[in-house]
C-alpha positions as CSV (number, residue, x, y, z in Angstrom):
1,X,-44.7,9.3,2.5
2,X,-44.3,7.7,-1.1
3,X,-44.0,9.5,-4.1
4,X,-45.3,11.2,-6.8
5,X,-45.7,9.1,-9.4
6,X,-47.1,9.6,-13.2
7,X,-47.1,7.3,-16.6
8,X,-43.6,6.4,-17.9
9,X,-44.5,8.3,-21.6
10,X,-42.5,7.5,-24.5
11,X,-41.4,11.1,-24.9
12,X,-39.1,10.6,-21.5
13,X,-37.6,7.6,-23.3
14,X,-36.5,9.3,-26.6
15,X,-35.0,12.4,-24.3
16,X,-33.0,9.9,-22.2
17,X,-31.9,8.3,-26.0
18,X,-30.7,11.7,-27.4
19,X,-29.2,12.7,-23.8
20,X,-27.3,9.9,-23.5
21,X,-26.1,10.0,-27.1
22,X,-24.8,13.6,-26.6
23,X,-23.3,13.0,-23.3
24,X,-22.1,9.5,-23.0
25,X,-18.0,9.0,-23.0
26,X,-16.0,7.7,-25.3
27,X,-13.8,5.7,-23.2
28,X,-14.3,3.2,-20.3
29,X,-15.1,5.0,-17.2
30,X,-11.8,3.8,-15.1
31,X,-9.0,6.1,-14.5
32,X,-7.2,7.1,-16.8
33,X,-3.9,9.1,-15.2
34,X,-0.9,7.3,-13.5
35,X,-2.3,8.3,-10.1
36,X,-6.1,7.4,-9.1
37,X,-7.9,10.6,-8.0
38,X,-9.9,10.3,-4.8
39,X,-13.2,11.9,-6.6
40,X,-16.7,13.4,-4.9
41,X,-19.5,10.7,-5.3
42,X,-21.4,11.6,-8.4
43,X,-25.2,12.4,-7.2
44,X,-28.6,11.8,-8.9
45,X,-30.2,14.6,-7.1
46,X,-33.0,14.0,-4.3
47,X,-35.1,11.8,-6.9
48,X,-39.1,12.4,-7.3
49,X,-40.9,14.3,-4.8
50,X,-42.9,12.7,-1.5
51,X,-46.2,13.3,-1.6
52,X,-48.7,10.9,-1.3
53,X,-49.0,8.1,1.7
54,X,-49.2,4.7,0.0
55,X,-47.5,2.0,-2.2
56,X,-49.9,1.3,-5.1
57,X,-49.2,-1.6,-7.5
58,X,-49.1,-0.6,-11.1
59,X,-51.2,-2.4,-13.4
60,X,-48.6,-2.3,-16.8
61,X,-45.7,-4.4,-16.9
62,X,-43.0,-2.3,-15.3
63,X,-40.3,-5.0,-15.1
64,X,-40.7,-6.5,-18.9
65,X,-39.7,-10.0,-19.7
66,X,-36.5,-10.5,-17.1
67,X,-36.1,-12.4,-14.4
68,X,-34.5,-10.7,-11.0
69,X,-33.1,-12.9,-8.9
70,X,-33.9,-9.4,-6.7
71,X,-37.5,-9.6,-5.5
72,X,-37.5,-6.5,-7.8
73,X,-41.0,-4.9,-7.4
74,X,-43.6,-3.3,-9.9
75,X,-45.0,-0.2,-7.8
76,X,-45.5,3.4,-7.6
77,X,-42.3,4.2,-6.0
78,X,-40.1,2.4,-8.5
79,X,-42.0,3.6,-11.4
80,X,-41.4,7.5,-10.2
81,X,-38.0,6.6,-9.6
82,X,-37.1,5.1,-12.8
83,X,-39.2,7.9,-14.8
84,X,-36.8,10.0,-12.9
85,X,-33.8,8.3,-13.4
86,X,-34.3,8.0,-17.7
87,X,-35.9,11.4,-17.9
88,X,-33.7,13.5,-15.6
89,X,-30.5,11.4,-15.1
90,X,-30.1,9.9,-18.3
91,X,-26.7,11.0,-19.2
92,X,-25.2,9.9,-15.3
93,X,-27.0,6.0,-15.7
94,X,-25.0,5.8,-19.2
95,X,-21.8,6.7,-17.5
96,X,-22.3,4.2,-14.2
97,X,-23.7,1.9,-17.1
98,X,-20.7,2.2,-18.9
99,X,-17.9,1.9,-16.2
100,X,-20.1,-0.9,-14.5
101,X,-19.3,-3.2,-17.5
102,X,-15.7,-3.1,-16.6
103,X,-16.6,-4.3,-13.2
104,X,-19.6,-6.6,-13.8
105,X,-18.2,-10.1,-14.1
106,X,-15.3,-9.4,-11.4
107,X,-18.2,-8.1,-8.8
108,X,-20.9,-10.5,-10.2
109,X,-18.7,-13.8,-9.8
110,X,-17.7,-12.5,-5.9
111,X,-21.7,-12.3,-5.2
112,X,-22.0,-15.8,-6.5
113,X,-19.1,-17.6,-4.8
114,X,-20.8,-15.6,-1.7
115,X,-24.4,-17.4,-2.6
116,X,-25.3,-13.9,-3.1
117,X,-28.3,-12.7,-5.4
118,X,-26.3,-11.3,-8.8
119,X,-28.5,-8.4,-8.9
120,X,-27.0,-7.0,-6.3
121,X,-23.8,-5.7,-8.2
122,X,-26.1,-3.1,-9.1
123,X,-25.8,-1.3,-5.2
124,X,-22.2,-0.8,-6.2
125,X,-23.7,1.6,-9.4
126,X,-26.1,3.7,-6.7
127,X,-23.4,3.6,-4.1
128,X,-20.5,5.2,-6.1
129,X,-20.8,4.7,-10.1
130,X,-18.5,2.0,-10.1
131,X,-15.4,4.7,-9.1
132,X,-12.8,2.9,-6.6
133,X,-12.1,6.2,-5.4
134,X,-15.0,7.9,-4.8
135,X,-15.7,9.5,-1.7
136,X,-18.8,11.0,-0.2
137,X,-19.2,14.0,2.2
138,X,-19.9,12.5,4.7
139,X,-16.4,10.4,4.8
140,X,-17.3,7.2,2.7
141,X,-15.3,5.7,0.3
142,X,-14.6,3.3,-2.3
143,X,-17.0,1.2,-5.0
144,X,-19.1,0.2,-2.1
145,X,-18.7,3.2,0.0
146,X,-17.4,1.9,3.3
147,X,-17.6,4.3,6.1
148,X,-14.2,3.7,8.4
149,X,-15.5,2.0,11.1
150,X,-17.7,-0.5,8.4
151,X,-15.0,-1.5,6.3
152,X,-12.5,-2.1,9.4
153,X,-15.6,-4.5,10.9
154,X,-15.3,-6.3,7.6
155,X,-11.3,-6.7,7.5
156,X,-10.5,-3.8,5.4
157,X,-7.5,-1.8,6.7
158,X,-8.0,1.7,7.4
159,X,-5.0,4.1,8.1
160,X,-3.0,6.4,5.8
161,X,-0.3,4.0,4.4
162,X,-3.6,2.1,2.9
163,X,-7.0,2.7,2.7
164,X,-8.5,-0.5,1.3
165,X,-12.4,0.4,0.8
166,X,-10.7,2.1,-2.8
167,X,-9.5,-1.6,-3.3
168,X,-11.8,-2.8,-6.0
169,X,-11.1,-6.8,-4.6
170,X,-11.0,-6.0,-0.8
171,X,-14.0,-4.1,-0.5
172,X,-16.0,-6.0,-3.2
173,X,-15.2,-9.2,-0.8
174,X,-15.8,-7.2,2.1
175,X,-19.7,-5.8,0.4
176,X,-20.2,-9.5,-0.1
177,X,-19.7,-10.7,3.5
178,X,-21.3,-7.3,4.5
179,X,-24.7,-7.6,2.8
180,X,-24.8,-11.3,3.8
181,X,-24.6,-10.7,7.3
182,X,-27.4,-8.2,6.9
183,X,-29.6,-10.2,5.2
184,X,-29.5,-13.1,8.3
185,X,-30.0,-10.3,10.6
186,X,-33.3,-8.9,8.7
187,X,-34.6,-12.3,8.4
188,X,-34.0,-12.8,4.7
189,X,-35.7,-9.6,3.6
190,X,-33.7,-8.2,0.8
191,X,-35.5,-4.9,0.6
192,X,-34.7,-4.3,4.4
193,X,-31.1,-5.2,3.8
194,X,-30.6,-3.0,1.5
195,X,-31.9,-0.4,3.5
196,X,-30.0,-1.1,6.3
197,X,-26.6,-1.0,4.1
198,X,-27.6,2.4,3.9
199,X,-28.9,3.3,7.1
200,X,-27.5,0.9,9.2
201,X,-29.0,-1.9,10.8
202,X,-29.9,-0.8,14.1
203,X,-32.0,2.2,12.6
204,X,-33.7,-0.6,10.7
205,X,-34.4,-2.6,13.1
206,X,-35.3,-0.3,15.6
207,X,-37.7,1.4,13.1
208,X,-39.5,-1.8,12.4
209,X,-39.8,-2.6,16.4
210,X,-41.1,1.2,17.3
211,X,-43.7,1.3,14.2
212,X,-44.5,-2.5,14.1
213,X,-43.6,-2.9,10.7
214,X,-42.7,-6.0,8.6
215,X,-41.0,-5.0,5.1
216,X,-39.7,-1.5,3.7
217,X,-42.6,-0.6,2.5
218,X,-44.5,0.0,5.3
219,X,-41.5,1.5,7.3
220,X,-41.1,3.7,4.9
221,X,-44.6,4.8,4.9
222,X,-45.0,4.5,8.4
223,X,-41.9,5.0,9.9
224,X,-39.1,8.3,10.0
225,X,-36.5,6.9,7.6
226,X,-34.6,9.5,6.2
227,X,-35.7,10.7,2.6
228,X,-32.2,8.9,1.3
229,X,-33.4,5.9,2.7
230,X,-36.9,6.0,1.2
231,X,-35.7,6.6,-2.3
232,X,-32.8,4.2,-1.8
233,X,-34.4,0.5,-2.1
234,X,-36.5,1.6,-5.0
235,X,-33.9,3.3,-6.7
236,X,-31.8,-0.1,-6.7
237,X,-34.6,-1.7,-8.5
238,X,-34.9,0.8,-11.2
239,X,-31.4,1.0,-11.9
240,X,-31.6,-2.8,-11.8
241,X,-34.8,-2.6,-14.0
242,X,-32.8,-0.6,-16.5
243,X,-29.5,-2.4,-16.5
244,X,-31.2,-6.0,-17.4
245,X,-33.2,-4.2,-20.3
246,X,-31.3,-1.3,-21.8
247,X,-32.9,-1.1,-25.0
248,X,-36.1,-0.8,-23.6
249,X,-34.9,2.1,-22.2
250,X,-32.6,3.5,-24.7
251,X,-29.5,2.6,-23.3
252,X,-26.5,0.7,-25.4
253,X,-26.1,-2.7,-24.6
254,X,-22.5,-3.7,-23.3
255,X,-20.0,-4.1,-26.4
256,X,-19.2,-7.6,-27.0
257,X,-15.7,-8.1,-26.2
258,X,-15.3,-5.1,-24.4
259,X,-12.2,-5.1,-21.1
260,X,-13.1,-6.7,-18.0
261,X,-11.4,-6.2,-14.5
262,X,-9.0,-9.1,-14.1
263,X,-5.8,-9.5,-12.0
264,X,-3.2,-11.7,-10.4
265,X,-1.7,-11.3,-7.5
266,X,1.8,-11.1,-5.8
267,X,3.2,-11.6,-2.5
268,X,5.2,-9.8,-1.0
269,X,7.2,-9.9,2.3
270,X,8.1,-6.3,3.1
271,X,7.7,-2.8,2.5
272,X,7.6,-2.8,-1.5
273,X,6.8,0.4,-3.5
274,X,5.3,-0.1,-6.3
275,X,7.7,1.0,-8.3
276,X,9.7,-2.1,-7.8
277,X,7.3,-4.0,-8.6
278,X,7.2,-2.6,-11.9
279,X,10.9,-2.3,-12.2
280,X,11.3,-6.2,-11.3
281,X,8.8,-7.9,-13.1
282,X,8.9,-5.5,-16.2
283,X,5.9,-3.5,-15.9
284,X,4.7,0.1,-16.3
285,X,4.1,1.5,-12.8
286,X,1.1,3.5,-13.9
287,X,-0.8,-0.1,-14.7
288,X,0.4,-1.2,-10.6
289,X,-1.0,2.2,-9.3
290,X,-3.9,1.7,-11.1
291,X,-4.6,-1.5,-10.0
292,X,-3.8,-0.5,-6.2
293,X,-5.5,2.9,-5.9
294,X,-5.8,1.7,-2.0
295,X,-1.9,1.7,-1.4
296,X,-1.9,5.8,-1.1
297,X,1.6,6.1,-0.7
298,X,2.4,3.6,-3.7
299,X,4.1,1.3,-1.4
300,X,3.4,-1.5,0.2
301,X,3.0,-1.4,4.3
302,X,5.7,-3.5,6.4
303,X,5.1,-7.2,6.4
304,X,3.0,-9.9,4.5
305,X,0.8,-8.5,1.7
306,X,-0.6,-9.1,-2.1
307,X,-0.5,-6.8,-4.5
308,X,-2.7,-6.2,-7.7
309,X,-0.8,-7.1,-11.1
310,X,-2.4,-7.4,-14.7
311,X,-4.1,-11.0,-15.4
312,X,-1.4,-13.1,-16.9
313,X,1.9,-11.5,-15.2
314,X,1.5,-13.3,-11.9
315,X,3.8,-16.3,-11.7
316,X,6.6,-14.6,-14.0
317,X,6.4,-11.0,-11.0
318,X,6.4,-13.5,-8.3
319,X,9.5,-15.4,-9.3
320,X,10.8,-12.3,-10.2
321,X,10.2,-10.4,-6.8
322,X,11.7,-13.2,-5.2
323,X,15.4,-13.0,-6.3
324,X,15.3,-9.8,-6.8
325,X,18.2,-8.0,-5.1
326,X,15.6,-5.3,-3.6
327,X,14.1,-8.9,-1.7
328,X,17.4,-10.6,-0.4
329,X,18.7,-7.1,0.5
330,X,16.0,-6.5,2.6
331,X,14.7,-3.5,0.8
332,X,16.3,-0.5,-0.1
333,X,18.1,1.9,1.7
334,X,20.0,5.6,1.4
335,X,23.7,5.1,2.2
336,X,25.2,8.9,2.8
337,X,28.9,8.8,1.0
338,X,31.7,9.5,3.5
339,X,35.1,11.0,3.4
340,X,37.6,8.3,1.3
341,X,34.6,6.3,-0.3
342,X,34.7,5.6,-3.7
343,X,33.5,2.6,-6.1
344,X,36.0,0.2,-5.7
345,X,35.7,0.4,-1.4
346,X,31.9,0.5,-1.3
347,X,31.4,-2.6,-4.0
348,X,34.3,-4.3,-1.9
349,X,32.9,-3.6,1.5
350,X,29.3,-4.2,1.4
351,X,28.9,-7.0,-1.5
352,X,27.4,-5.3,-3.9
353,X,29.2,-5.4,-7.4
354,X,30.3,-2.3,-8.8
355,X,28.2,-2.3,-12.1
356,X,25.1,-3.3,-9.8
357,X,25.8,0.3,-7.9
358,X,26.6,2.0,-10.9
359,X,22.9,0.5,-12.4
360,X,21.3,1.3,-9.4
361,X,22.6,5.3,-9.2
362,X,22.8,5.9,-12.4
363,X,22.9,9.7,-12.1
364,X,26.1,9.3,-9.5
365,X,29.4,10.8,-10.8
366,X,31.7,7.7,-9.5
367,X,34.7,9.3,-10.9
368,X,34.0,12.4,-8.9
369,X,32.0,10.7,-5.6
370,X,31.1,13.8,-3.7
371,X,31.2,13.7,0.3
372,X,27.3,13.3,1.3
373,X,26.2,12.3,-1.8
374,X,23.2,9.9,-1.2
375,X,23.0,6.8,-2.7
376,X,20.7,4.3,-2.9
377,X,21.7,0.9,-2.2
378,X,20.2,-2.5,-1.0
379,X,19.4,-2.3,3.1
380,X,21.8,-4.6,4.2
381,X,24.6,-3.0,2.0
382,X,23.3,0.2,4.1
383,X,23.9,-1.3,7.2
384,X,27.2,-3.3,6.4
385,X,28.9,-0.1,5.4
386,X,27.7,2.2,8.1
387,X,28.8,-0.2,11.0
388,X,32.7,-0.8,8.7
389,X,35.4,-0.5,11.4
390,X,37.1,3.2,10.8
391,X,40.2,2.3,8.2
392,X,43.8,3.9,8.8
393,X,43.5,6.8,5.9
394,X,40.0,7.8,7.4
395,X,41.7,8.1,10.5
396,X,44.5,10.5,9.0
397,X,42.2,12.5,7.2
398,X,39.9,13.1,10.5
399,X,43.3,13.9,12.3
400,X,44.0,16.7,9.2
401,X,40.5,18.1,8.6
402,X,41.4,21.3,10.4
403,X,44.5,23.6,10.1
404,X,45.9,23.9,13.2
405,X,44.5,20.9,15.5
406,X,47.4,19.5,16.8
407,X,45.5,16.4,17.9
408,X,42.4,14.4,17.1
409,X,42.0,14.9,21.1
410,X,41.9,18.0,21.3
411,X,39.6,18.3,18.7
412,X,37.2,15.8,20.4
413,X,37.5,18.0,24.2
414,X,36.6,21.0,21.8
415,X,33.5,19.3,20.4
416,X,32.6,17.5,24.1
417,X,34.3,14.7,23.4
418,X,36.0,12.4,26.2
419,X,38.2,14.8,28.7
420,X,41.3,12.4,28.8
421,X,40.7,11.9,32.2
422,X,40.7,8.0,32.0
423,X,37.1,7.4,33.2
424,X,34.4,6.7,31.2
425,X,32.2,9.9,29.8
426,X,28.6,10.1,28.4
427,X,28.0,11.4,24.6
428,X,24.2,12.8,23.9
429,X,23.0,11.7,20.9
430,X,22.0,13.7,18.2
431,X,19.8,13.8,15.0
432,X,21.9,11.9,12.1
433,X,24.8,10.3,14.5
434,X,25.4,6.2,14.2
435,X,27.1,4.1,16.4
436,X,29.3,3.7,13.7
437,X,30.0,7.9,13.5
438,X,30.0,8.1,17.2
439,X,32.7,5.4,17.4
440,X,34.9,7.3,15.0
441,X,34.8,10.2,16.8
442,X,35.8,8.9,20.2
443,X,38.5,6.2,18.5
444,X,36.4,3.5,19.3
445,X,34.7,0.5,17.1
446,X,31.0,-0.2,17.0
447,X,31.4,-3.4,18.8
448,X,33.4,-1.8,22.1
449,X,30.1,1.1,21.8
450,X,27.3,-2.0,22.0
451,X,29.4,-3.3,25.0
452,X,29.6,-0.4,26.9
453,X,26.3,0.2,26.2
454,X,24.7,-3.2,26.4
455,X,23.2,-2.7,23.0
456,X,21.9,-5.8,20.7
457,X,21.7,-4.1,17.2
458,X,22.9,-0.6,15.7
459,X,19.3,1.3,16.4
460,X,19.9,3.9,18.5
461,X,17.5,7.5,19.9
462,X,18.6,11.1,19.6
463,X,18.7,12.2,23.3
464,X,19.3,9.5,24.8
465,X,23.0,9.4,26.6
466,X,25.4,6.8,25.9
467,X,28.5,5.9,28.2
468,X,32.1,5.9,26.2
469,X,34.8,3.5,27.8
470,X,37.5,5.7,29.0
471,X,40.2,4.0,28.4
472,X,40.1,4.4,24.4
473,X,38.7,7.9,25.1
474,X,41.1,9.4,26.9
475,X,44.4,8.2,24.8
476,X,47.2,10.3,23.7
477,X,46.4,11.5,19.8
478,X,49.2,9.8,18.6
479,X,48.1,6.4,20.4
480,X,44.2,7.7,19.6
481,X,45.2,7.7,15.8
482,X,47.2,4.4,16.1
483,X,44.8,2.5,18.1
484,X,42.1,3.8,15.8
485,X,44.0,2.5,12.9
486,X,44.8,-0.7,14.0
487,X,41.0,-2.0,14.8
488,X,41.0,-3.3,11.2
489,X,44.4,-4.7,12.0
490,X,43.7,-6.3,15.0
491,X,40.3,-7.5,13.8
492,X,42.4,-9.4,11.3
493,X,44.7,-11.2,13.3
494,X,41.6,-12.6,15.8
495,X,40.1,-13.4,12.3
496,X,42.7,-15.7,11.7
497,X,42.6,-17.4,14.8
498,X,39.6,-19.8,13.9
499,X,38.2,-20.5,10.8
500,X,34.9,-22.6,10.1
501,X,33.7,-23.5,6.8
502,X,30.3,-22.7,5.4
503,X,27.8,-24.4,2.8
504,X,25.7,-21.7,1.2
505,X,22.0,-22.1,1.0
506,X,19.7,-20.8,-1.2
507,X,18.9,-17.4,-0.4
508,X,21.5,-16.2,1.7
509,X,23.8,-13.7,1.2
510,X,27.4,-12.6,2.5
511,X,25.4,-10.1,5.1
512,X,23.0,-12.8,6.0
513,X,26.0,-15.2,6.4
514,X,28.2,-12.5,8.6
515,X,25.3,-12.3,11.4
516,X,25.3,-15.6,11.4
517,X,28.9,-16.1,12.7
518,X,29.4,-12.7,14.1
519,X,31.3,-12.1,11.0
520,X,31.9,-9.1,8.8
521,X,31.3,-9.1,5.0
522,X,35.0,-7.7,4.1
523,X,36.3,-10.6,6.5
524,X,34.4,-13.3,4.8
525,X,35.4,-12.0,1.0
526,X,39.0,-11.7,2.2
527,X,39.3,-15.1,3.3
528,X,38.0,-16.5,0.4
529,X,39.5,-13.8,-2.2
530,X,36.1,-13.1,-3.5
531,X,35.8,-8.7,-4.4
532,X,32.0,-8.6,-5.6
533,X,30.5,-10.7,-3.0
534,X,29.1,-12.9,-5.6
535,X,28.3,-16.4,-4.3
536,X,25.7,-19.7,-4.9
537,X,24.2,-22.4,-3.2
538,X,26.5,-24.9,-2.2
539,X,29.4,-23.1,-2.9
540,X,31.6,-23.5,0.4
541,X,33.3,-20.4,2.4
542,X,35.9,-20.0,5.1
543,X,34.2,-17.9,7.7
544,X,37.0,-16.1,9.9
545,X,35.4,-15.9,14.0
C-alpha cells in the first residue's frame, strides 16, 4: 500500500531549521576516541503511515532546479517521506548530512571510477549515517551495512582478527561492485536495485515474477515487500532530494574547505600491530586506529596486507617499515630471561646491540636482570637465543640449584628424566618446554634432539612424546656436566674446520645468514670479531660450517 501523503507546508520547513540548529554537532561526525566504537545503526523510525493503494504524481515541483543522475522521482511516496524526514527527523538528516561531507568526495569518486550514478553515495547515509562502525540488529555492519555472507561475496574479509565491512575503502569498493552487479541483474532499473540491496535480489526478482510486475512501484503496491522495503527506495530519493538542495530545506550547506577522507597506503608483509606502524613511521597510533577501525585487534593478520595511513605519510612509512628492525627481525617476539643472562650475553648472542635492547625494554632493570623477566626482542633474536647451546656456568649452576643433589642425574631420574640405563627414553612434553630447555635437562644439544627426533625446525606440541638418545642420557654426572659443557667447545673446534666466506646482501641479517650455512650467530660474530652483530651490504664474513 503507499502512503499517506499531505502538502509539504512551510511550517514543517522552519521546525526542521530551528531543530536542526538546536541539535546539530559541533564537530565532524567521525570518531573521535583512540578506539572506533562498534555503534547501533541510528534509525529514522518506521517513516509515514501506509494507507492508500496507489502512486500519484504530484503536480508542484518536488525535485527543484537539480539534476539527479538518480531517476529521482516526483510522487506521493517521496513527498510523504521527505515531509517526514524534515518535519520529524530533522535533527538525525543534519548529523548524516554533516558526517557525509567527510565522506562524499572519497565515496563519490569510487562510484565514478565504477561508472556508477554519483547519487548513489547517498544509500551509504540511509544505510548507516555515514558511521564505519555501525552495526544493525540484525548483524550488519559498516558504512554500507554488509551482512557477513554479502561482504565475503564481494572480497571483504570476515573473521575476528578483521572485519572489513567497518573499512571505509574496502566496503565502499565492495558497495560499488555490489550495486553494479545488481543493477545488470534487474535490467538497469535503478529503483529495483536499490531495493534489492535491501532485500536481496532473489526476493526482488521473485516478487516481480509472482505479481507480474515491471518497476518498484507496482511491486510495492502490488506485491508483499516488507514495509522497510517499501519506504526504502523512496526514502533514498528524499534524502537525495534534500542533500542536492539544502537550503531549500533548511539545511547548512557543506563548509568550504572543510576535512575530507584521504589516505595512503602501506604494505606490509607480516603480522604488524598498529602500533608499529606508528612507532616506525612517526605517527600517533590513535590516527592508525582510526583509519583501520576494521583491524579489531589493532594488528595486522599474517601475511600480505595494506594498511590505512594519513594522506601525505605514505612513501616516507613505507621506506620506513621496510628497514625497520621489527621487519628484518621477523616481527617481534617475548624472550623469557634465564638463569646467567645478562646484557652483555644476550646483545652478544642474538645480534642485537645492547642500546637497541635497552631502547626496546626500557622499563627492564639490566643491572638487576631478574630470572623470567620477559622481554621483548626482535623474533629471530627470540629464536637465536632460545635454541643457544647450554654454556659451561649454566651447567654448574643447574648441577648446584638444590642443596643436597649430588648429581645433575639424579636430579633428572627424580624429575623422569633418562634412567641411566644406556637406552634411549621418551620425555612428554609439556606446556612452556623448548627443545632448547629439554636439551638442557637431559645434557643434550638441540641439534642431537632434531636428530633423534627427525625434526626440521624448533616447533614442537605439548603431549606429544619425544625419544632422548641414551647414550648422553644415561652418563655419569660428572661426565653429564662435562659433556654438557663442552658442546660449545666442541662446536668450536668443528667450526674451525671449514670456513667459507660470505658477501652480505641487502636485507640479510646474521640470523638470516646462520640458516643459510647451518651456522650459529655467536659462531659467525666470533670469527669475524664482530659483538653487536652490526653488518652491511657487501661487507664480507667468514662463516665457520
Amino acid at each position: 500500500m503507499p502512503l499517506k501523503t499531505s502538502p509539504l507546508a512551510p511550517s514543517i520547513l522552519v521546525l526542521g531549521l530551528l531543530t536542526l540548529g538546536a541539535c546539530a554537532p559541533s564537530a565532524r561526525g567521525v570518531p573521535s576516541g583512540p578506539t572506533p566504537v562498534v555503534v547501533e545503526t541510528e534509525s529514522l523510525g518506521d517513516g509515514p503511515e501506509i494507507e492508500e493503494e496507489e502512486v500519484v504524481v504530484v503536480e508542484r515541483d518536488l525535485l527543484g532546479g537539480v539534476a539527479y543522475d538518480l531517476p529521482v522521482e516526483a510522487n506521493s511516496w517521496v513527498e510523504a517521506e521527505l515531509e517526514y524526514l524534515v518535519g520529524q527527523r530533522s535533527a538525525v538528516i543534519g548529523r548524516w548530512l554533516e558526517r557525509g561531507d567527510f565522506y562524499e568526495d572519497f565515496v563519490k569518486g569510487v562510484l565514478t571510477t565504477n561508472g556508477l550514478p554519483t547519487d548513489l553515495y547517498h544509500l551509504a547515509m540511509i544505510e548507516s549515517g555515514f558511521i564505519p562502525t555501525a552495526r544493525s540488529r540484525a548483524g550488519a555492519m559498516g558504512m554500507w551495512q554488509f551482512m557477513p555472507a554479502t561482504g565475503r561475496m564481494e572480497g571483504l574479509r570476515v573473521d575476528n582478527v578483521v572485519d572489513e565491512r567497518m573499512d571505509p575503502v574496502r566496503s565502499t569498493y565492495a558497495a560499488a561492485q555490489h550495486l553494479r552487479m545488481l543493477h545488470r541483474h534487474l535490467r538497469g532499473d535503478w529503483a529495483l536495485a536499490a531495493a534489492a540491496y535491501n532485500a536481496g535480489a532473489g526476493r526482488i526478482t521473485r516478487g516481480m515474477q509472482g505479481y507480474g510486475a515491471t518497476n518498484f512501484w507496482d511491486l510495492a503496491v502490488m506485491g508483499d515487500l516488507a514495509d522497510e522495503t517499501k519506504h526504502y527506495v523512496p526514502r533514498l530519493y528524499a534524502v537525495t532530494i534534500i542533500a542536492r538542495d539544502r537550503n531549500r530545506f533548511g539545511f547548512a550547506e557543506r563548509r568550504a574547505g572543510a576535512d575530507s577522507f584521504a589516505y595512503d597506503s602501506v604494505h606490509v608483509d607480516l603480522a604488524t600491530p598498529l602500533s608499529v606502524v606508528a612507532e616506525v613511521g612517526g605517527l600517533a597510533t590513535d590516527d592508525l586506529v582510526r583509519l583501520n577501525p576494521h583491524l579489531l585487534q589493532r594488528t595486522t593478520p599474517a601475511g600480505s596486507y595494506w594498511v590505512w595511513v594519513p594522506v601525505g605519510t605514505g612513501a616516507s612509512v613505507q621506506q620506513a617499515y621496510m628497514q625497520s628492525d621489527f621487519r628484518r627481525g621477523q616481527g617481534y617476539g617475548s624472550y623469557t630471561v634465564r638463569r646467567g643472562d645478562n646484557l652483555g650475553k644476550l646483545a652478544e648472542a642474538s645480534g642485537v646491540s645492547a642500546s637497541h635492547m635497552r631502547e626496546m625494554n626500557p622499563k627492564t632493570n639490566w643491572e638487576k636482570l631478574a630470572v623470567g623477566h620477559r622481554l621483548r626482542l626482535p623474533a629471530t633474536a627470540v629464536r637465536t637465543l632460545q635454541e643457544r647451546p647450554v654454556q659451561r656456568d649454566e651447567v654448574k649452576i643447574a648441577a648446584t640449584e638444590k642443596k643436597g643433589s649430588t648429581s645433575v642425574a639424579s636430579s633428572k631420574a627424580r624429575s623422569g628424566g633418562a634412567s641411566g640405563s644406556g637406552k634411549a627414553t621418551e620425555h612428554t612434553i609439556k606446556n612452556g618446554e623448548t627443545l632448547w630447555s629439554i636439551s638442557r635437562r637431559y645434557g643434550l644439544s638441540v641439534n642431537e634432539l632434531q636428530k633423534a627426533n627427525k625434526l626440521a625446525g624448533s616447533t614442537i606440541v605439548p603431549g606429544r612424546t619425544l625419544k632422548i638418545p641414551g647414550g648422553a642420557a644415561a652418563a655419569a654426572p660428572a661426565e653429564t656436566v662435562r659433556a654438557a659443557a663442552d658442546v660449545s667447545v666442541q662446536a668450536a673446534k668443528k667450526d674451525a674446520v671449514s670456513l667459507v666466506e660470505h658477501e652480505v646482501k641487502t636485507g640479510e641479517t646474521l640470523w638470516s645468514i646462520a640458516r643459510v650455512y647451518s651456522s650459529s650467530v655467536s659462531a659467525i660474530q666470533g670469527a669475524n670479531r664482530i659483538g653487536d652483530g652490526m653488518i652491511v651490504p657487501g661487507q664480507k664474513l667468514l662463516i665457520p660450517r
